[in-house]
C-alpha positions as CSV (number, residue, x, y, z in Angstrom):
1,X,0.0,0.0,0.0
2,X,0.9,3.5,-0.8
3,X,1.0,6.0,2.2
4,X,-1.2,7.6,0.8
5,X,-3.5,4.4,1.1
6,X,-2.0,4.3,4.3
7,X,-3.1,7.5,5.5
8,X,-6.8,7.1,4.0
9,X,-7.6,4.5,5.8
10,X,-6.0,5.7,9.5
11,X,-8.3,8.6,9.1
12,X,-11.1,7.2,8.0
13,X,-11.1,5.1,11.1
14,X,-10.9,8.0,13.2
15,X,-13.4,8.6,15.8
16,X,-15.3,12.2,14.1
17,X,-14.9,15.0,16.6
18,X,-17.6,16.6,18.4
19,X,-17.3,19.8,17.0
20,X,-20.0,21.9,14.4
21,X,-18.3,21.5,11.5
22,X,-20.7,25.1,11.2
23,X,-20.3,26.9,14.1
24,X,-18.9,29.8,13.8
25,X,-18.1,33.1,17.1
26,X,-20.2,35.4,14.8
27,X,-23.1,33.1,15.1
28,X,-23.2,32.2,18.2
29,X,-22.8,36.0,18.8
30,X,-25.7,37.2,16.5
31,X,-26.9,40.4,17.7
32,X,-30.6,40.5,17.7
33,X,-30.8,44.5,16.9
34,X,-33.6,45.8,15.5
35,X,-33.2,48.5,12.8
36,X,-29.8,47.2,11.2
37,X,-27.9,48.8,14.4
38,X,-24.7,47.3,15.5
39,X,-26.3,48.1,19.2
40,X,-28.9,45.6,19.9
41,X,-29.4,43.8,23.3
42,X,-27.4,41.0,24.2
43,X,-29.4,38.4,24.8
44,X,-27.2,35.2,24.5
45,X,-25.0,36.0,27.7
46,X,-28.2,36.4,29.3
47,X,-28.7,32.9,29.3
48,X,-27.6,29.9,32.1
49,X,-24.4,28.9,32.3
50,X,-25.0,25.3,31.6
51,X,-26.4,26.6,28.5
52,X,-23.3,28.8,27.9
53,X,-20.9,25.7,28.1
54,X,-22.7,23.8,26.0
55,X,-22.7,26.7,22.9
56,X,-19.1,27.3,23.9
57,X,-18.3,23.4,23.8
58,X,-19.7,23.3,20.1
59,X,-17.4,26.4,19.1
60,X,-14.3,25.2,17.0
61,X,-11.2,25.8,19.5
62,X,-10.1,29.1,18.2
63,X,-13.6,30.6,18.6
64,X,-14.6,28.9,21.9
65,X,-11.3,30.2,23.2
66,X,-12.0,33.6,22.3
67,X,-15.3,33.9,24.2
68,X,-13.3,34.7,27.5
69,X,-12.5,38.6,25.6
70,X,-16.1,38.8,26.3
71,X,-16.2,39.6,29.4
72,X,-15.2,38.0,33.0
73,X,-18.3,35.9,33.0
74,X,-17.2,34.4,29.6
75,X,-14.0,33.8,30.4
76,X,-15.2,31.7,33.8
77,X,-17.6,29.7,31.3
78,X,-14.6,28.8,28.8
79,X,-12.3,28.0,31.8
80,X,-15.1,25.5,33.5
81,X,-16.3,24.2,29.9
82,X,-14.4,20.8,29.4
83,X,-12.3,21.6,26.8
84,X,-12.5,19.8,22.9
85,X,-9.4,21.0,21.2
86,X,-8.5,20.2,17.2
87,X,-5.6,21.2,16.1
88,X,-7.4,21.7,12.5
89,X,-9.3,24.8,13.8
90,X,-6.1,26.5,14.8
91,X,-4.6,26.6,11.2
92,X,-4.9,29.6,9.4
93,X,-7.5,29.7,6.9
94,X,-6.3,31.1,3.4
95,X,-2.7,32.6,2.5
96,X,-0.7,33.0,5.6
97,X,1.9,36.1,5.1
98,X,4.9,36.5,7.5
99,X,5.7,39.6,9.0
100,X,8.5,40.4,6.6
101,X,5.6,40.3,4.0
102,X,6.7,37.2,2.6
103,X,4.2,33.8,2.5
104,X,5.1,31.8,5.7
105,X,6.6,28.6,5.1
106,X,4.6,25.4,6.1
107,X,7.0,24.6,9.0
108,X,6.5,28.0,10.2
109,X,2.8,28.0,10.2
110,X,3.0,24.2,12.0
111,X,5.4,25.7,14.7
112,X,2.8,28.3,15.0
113,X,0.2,26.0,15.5
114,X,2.3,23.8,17.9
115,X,2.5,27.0,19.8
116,X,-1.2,27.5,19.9
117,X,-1.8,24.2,20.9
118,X,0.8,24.4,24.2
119,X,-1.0,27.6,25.1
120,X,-4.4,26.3,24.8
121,X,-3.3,23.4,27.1
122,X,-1.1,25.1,29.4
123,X,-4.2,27.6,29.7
124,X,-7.2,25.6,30.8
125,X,-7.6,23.9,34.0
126,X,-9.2,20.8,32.6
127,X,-10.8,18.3,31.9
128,X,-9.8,17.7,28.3
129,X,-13.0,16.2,27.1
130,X,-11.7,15.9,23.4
131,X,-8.2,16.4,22.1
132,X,-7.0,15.6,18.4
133,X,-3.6,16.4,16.8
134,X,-3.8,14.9,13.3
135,X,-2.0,17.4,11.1
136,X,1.2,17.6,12.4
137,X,4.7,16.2,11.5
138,X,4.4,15.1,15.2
139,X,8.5,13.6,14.6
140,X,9.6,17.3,14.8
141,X,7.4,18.2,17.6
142,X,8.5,15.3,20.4
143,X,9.6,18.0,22.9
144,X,6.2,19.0,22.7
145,X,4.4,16.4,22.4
146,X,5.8,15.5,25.3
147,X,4.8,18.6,27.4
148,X,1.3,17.9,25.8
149,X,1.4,14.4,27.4
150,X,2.5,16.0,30.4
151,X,-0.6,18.2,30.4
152,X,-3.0,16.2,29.5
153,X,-2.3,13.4,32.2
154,X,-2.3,16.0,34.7
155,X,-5.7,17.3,33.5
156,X,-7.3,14.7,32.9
157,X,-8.1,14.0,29.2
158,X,-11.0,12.0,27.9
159,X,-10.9,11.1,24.2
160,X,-7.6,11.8,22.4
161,X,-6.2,11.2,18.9
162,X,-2.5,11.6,17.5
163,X,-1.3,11.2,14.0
164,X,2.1,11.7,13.2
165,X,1.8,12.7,9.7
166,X,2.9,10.9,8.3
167,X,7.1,10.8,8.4
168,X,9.6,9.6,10.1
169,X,7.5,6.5,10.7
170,X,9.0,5.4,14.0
171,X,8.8,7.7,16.1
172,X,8.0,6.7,19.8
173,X,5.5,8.1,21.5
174,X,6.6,9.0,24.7
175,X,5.8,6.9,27.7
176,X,3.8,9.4,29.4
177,X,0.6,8.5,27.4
178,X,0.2,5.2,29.7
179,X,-0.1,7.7,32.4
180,X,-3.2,9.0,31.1
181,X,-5.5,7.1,33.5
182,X,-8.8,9.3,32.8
183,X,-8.8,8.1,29.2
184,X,-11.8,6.8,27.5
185,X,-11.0,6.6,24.0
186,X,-7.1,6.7,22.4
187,X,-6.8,5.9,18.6
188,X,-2.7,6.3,17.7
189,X,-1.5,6.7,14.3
190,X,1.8,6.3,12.3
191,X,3.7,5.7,15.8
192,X,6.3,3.5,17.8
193,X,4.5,2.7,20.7
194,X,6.0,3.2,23.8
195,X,8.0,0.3,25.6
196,X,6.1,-0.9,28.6
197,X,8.4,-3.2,30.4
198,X,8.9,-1.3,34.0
199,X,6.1,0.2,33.3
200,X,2.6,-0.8,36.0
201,X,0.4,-3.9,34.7
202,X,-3.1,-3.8,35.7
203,X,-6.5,-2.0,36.1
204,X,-5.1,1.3,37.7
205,X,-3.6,2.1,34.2
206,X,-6.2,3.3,31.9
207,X,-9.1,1.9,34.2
208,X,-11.9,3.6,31.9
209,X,-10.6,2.9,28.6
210,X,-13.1,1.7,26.3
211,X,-12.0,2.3,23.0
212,X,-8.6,1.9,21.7
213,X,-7.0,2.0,18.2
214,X,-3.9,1.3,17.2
215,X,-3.3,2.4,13.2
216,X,0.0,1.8,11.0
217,X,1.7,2.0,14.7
218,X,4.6,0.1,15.5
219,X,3.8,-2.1,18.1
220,X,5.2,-5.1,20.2
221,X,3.3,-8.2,20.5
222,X,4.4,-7.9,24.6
223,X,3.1,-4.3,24.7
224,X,-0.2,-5.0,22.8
225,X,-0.8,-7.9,26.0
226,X,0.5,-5.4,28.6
227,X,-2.3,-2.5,27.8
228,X,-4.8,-5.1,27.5
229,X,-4.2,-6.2,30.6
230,X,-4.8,-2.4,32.1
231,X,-8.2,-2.0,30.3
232,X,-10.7,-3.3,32.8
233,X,-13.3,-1.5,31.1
234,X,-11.9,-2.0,27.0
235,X,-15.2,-2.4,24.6
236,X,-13.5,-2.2,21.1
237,X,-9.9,-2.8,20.0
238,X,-9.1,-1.7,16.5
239,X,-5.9,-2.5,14.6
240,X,-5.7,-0.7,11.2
241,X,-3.2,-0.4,8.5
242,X,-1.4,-2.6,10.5
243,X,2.2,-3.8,9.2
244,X,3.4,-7.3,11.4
245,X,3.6,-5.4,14.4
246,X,2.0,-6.3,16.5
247,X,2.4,-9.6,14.3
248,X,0.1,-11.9,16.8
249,X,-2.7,-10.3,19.0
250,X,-3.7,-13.0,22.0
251,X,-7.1,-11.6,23.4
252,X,-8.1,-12.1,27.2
253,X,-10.7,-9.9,28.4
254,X,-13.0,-11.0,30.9
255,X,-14.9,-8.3,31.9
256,X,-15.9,-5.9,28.6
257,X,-14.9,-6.4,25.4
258,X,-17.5,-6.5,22.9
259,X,-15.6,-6.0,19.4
260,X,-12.2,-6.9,17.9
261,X,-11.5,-5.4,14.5
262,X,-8.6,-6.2,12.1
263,X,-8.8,-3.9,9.3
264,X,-6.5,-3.7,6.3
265,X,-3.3,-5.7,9.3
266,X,-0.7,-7.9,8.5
267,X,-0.8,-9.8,11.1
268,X,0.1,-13.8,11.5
269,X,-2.3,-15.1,14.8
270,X,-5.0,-13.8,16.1
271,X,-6.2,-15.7,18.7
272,X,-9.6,-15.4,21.0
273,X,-8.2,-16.8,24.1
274,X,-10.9,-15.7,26.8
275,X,-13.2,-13.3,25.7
276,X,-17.1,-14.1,27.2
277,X,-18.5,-10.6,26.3
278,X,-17.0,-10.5,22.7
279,X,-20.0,-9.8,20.2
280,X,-18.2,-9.1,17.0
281,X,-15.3,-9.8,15.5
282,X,-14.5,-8.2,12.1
283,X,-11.8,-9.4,9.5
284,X,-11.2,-6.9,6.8
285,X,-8.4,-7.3,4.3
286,X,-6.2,-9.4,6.9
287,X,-2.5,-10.6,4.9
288,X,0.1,-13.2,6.4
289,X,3.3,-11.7,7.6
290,X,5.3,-14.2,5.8
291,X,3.6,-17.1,3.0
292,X,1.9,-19.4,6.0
293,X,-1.6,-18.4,6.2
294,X,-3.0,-16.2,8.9
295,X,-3.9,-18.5,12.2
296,X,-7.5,-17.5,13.6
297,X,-7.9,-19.1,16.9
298,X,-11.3,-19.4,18.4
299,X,-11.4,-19.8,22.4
300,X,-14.2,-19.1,24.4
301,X,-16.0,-16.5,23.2
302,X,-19.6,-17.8,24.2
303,X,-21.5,-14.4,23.0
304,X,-20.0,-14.1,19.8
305,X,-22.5,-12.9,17.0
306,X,-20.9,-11.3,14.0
307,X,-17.8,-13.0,12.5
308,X,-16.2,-12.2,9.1
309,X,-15.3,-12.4,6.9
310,X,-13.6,-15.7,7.2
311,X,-11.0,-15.3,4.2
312,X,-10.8,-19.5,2.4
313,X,-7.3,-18.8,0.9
314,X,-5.6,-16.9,3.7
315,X,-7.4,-17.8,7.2
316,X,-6.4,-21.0,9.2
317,X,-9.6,-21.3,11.3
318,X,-8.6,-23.1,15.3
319,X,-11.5,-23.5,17.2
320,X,-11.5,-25.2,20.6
321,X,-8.4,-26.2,20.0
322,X,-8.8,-28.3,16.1
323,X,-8.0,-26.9,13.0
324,X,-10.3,-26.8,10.3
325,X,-9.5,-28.4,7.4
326,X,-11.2,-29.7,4.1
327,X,-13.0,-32.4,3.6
328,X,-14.1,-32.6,7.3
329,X,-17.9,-34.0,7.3
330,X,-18.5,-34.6,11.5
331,X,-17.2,-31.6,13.4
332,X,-16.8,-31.9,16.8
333,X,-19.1,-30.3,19.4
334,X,-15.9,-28.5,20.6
335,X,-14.8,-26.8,16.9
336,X,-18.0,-25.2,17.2
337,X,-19.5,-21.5,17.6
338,X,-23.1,-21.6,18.6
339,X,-23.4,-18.2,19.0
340,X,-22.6,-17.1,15.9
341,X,-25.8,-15.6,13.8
342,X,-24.3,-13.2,11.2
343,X,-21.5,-14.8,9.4
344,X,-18.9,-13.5,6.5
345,X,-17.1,-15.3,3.8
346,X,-14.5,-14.4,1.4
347,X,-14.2,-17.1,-1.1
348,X,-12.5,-17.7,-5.1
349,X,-15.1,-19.8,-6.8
350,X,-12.7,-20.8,-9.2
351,X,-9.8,-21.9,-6.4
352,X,-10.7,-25.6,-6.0
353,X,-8.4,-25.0,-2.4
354,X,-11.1,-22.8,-1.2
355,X,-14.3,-24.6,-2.0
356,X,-12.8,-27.6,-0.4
357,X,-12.9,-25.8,2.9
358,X,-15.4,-24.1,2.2
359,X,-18.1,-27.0,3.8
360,X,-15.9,-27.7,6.9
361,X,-15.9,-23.7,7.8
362,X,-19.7,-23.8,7.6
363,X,-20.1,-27.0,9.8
364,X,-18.6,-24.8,12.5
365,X,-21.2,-22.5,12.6
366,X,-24.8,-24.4,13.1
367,X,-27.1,-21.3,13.8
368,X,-26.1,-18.8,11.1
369,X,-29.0,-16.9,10.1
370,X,-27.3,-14.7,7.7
371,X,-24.6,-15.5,5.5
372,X,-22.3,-12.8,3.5
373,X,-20.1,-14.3,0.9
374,X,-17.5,-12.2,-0.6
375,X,-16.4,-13.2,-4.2
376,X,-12.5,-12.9,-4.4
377,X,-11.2,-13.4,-7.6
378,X,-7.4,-13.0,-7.3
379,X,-6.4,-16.3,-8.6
380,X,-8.1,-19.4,-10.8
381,X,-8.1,-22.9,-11.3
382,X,-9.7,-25.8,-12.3
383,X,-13.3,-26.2,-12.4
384,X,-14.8,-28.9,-9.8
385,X,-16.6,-31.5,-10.2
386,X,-20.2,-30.7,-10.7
387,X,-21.6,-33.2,-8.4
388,X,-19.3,-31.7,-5.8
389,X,-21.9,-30.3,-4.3
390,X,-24.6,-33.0,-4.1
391,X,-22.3,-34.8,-2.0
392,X,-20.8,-32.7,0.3
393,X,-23.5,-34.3,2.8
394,X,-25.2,-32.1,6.1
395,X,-24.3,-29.1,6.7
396,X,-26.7,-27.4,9.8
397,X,-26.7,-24.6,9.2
398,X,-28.0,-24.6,5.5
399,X,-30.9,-26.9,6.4
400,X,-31.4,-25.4,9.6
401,X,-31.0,-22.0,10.1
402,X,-30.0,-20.1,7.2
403,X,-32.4,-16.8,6.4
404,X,-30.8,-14.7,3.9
405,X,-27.9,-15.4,1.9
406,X,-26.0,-12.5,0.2
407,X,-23.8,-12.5,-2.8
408,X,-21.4,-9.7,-3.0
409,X,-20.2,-8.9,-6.2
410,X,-22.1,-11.3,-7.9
411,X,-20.4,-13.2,-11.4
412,X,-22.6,-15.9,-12.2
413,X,-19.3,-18.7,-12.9
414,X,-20.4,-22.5,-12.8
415,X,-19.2,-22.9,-9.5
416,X,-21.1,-20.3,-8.0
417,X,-24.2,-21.4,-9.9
418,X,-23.5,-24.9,-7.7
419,X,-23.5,-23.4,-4.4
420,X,-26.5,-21.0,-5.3
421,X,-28.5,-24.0,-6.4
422,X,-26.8,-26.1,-3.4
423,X,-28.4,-23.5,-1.0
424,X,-31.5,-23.4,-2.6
425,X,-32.2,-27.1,-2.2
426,X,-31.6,-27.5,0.9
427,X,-32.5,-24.6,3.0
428,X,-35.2,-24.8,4.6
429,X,-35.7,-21.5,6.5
430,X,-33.9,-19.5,3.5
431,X,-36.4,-16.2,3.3
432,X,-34.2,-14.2,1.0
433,X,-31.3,-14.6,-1.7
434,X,-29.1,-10.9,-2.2
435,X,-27.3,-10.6,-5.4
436,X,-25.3,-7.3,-5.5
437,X,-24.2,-6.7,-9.0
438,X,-22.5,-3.7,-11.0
439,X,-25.5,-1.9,-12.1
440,X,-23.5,0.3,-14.9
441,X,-22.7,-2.8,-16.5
442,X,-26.1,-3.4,-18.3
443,X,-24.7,-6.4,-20.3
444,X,-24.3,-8.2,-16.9
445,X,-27.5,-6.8,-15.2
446,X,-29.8,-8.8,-18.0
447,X,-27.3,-11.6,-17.8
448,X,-27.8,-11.5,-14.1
449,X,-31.4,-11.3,-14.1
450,X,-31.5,-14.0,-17.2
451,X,-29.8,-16.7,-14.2
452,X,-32.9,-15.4,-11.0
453,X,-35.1,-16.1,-13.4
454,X,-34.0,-19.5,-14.2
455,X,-33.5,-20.6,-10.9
456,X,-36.7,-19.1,-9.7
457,X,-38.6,-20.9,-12.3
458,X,-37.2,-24.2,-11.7
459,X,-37.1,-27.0,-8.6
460,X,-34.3,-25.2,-7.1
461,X,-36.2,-23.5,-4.4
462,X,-37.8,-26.7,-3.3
463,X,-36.7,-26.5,0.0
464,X,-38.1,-23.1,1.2
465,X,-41.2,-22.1,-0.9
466,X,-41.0,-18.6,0.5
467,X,-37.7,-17.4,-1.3
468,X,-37.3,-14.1,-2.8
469,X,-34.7,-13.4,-5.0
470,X,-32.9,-9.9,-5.5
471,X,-30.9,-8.2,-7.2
472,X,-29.4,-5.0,-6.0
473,X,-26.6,-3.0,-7.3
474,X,-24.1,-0.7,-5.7
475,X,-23.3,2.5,-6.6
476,X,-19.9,3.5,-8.3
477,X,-18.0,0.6,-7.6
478,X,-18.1,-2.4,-5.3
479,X,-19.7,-1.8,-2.3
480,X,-17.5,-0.5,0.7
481,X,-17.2,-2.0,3.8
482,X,-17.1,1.1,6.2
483,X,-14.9,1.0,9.4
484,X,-17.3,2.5,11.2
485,X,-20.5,1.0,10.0
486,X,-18.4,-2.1,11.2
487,X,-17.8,-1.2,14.7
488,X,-21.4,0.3,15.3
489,X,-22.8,-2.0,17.9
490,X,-26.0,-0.4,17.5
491,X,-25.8,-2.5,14.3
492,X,-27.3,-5.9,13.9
493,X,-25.7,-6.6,10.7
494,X,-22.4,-4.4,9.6
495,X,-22.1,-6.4,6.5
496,X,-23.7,-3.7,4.2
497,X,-24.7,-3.6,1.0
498,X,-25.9,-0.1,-1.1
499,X,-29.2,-0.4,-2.5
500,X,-28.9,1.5,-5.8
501,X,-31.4,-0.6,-7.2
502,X,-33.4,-3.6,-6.5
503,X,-35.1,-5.8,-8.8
504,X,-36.7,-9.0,-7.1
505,X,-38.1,-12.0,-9.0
């Protein structure tokens, strides 16, 4: 990947910042005189000061800090406001000219900026309720990133977010960020993380820490297991852009976590060791360090809903201690998930490999109600043998408990036509079939609606009479997966497809 690839998706995964992107000192600040006067009666500062806080905690930073030349009553409601500071809203806006009359140079106008930023800190008692530096070449700033730090452990800082962008890459954060014990939320980006061994292991570190994210950082497998261990109260961990380090992520959590997201990692194990609250676990454009495959290890993780997707040609799937492999027709009780309802799978329907396994990975997984397949197309081989499929034997979760299937990016190739008919002859609870297709490629849309109608006119759907077929279409290219659509808990089902159109048959 390209940094700027790189950099797209760190930011993309950022948490959004709790500022207007509209508000604005002159509108808070409307006058309400009548006549066109610049005199009318101030009525906003007549309002309570719980009222106040909240207009002033909307306010970019450069605006809400410039209430407190209002009066002494503004400045008291800026100071006891918990303060949201983004470095963004300190940067001047248009062409910045020196004093000498000359354009300022951009390391002048980041100095500037870093400058602001110390004062804003330096100036407000706390809390910090949001602070986000992601515009700064933070490798020439460490002396003040580390007064920052400083600052904003003292303070008490509640959401932050760093981005070195994006050069050098290694620079190491300094160790007075695992001091931050009032943190709720940290995402980290283009770092070295900070060496923990000395450092405290436990609860008392970040004990209300629920969100953490670690993107393109350089970081330790040992210092990945040490903060884990000092999140009592973690609900997502997020590794993005990731690059082998960590290179294998062991999860233990007994008390919180509720979502695990690998998106766009190198990584070579990822293992669920002991997680009983763990809901979802997302799996987006994973790669092997070196050539062996990636290990997915499945412990207990007895509330687990959401998995995917399960990648054929790069995932080794470990559950209970077994490895999956192909041509396995009994399962053991222990290989297993139960609790699994929403599953993702990224398959080549022309990689023979892959639709070997392909049966053994559903076995695991008897009480899938929705299944999101993935068409990957990187490589091709041999066709298989059509009867393949009529003699694969039980799978539970097809004839059980299967109620939508969904076919992203849709080709129509013979061995995808066997699996579609597979499904449709043997699921019984099946409600609804997805096709998602490139609607500007008309030549494929009749193609594709040429194949529903066939199988909808034929036997196929003997085994669940109430079967809709549809096709939908996504708009201007394949349909992305969002980051944050992902981690939304509030979400039943992140695996989303755009409905540009629909056709059903």
């Amino acid at each position: 990947m390209t940094m700027d690839t790189i950099l797209h998706l760190v930011y993309s995964s950022l948490p959004e910042n709790p500022v207007s992107p509209t508000a604005t000192l002159s509108a808070a600040f409307t006058s309400s005189s009548s006549g066109g006067g610049g005199g009318g009666e101030d009525r906003i500062s007549a309002l309570p000061d719980d009222l106040l806080r909240y207009i002033v905690s909307r306010l970019p930073t450069k605006d809400a800090a410039r209430t407190t030349t209002l009066s002494s009553r503004w400045r008291g409601i800026w100071r006891s406001t918990p303060l949201v500071l983004i470095d963004g809203d300190l940067f001047p806006q248009g062409p910045h000219i020196s004093a000498s009359g000359g354009a300022s140079s951009p390391s002048s106008i980041r100095d500037a900026v870093a400058n602001a930023v110390t004062r804003v800190l330096a100036s407000h008692p706390g809390p910090f309720r949001f602070v986000g530096v992601i515009n700064f070449f933070l490798g020439q700033h460490v002396d003040a990133l580390a007064d920052w730090l400083r600052l904003l452990a003292a303070k008490g800082v509640e959401d932050l977010v760093l981005v070195n962008r994006p050069w050098p890459l290694d620079v190491r954060i300094p160790d007075t960020i695992l001091r931050c014990a009032s943190l709720r939320r940290l995402y980290l980006g283009v770092f070295r993380f900070p060496d923990t061994t000395g450092h405290p292991r436990g609860p008392d570190v970040f004990p209300h820490l629920q969100e953490l994210g670690i993107c393109h950082t350089i970081m330790d497998d040992g210092d990945l297991d040490h903060v884990l261990a000092c999140c009592p109260a973690l609900e997502k961990l997020a590794l993005v852009a990731g690059y082998g380090t960590p290179s294998r992520v062991r999860v233990e959590s007994r008390h919180s976590l509720r979502c695990v997201l690998l998106w766009w990692s190198m990584i070579d194990e990822l293992a669920i060791v002991d997680a009983p609250c763990l809901e979802r676990l997302i799996l987006w454009g994973t790669y092997p360090c070196e050539e062996e495959p990636v290990k997915i290890e499945i412990g207990y993780a007895p509330q687990l809903t959401v998995l995917g997707y399960l990648d054929m040609g790069i995932h080794a799937l470990h559950i209970g201690g077994m490895i999956i492999k192909a041509g396995v027709t009994d399962v053991s009780p222990m290989a297993k998930v139960p609790s699994v309802k929403i599953l993702g799978i990224d398959v080549n329907f022309e990689a023979r490999k892959e639709m070997e396994i392909l049966p053994s990975f559903l076995r695991c997984f008897p009480n899938v109600e929705a299944l999101h397949i993935k068409y990957n197309v990187d490589e091709s081989n041999s066709e298989l043998n059509s009867k393949f499929w009529q003699e694969v034997g039980h799978i539970e979760c097809v004839e059980s408990s299967i109620k939508k299937v969904v076919f992203d990016q849709f080709r129509g190739g013979a061995n995808e036509l066997e699996f579609i008919k597979f499904i449709l002859e043997r699921a019984q609870m099946l409600d609804k079939m997805v096709f998602v297709v490139d609607p500007e490629n008309s030549a494929f849309v009749d193609q594709a609606m040429s194949i529903m109608k066939s199988l909808a006119s034929t036997d196929y759907t003997s085994a669940s009479k109430k079967c809709s077929l549809m096709m939908v279409g996504y708009r201007k290219g394949p349909p992305a997966f969002s980051y944050m659509r992902a981690s939304d808990l509030s979400l039943s089902d992140p695996f989303f497809v755009s409905k540009d159109i629909q056709v059903t048959v």
